[in-house]
N, C-alpha and C positions, 0 to 999 in steps of 0.2 A: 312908234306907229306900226312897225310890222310886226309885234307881236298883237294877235287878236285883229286880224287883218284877211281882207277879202280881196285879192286879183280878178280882173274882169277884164277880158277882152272880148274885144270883136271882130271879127274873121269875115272877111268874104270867100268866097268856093266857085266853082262852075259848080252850077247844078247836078250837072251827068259826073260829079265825083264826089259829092257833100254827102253821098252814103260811105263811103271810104274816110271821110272825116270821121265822120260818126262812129263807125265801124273802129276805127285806131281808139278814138275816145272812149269808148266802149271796153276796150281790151285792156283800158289800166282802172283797171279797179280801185275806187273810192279818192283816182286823181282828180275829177272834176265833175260838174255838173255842166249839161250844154241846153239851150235852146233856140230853137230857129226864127226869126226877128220874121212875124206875118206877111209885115211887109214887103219880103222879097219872095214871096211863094211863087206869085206869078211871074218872076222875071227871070232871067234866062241863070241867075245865080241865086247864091243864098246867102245871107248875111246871118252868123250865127254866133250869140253870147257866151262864151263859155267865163265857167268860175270855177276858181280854187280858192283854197288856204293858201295864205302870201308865203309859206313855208314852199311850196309843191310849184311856184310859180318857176322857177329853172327848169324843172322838167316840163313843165306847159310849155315853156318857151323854146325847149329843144326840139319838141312832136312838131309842133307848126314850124319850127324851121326844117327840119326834116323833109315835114309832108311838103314845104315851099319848093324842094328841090325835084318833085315828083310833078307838082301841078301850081297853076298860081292860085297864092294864099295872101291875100291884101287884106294887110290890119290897116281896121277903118278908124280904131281907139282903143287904148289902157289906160285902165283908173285902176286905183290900189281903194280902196275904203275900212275905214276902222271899224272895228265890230264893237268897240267898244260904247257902253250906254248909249 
């Protein structure tokens, strides 16, 4: 199952630092894909999905641990999913 395999997590932020998420996500090029869950637009944080390759998923999991020692970072769920047919 982890080959041909998709990592999805999801990340809560304070808001006034979910550009700094972004910003770090941003800086590892072709590590992941992110998007901001609507539903928490107006509230005081941001609930935000990010995906990788189940390959690159150690280093997704290093950043957000990292970034957790800077600011709180509350994973709200991980799902692994096959990519396959």
């Amino acid at each position: 199952m982890i080959e041909n395999s998709l990592y999805q997590i999801l990340v809560r932020v304070p808001k006034n630092k979910s550009s700094f998420l972004y910003f770090t996500l941003e800086s590892h090029e072709n590590l992941c894909f992110y998007s901001t869950k609507e539903n928490s637009l107006k509230m005081p944080y941001r609930d935000v999905e990010i995906n990788a390759t189940f390959d690159f998923r150690p280093q997704l999991e290093h950043i957000i641990d990292r970034l957790g020692h800077k600011f709180p970072v509350e994973i709200l769920e991980s799902t692994t999913y096959s990519l396959k047919d």
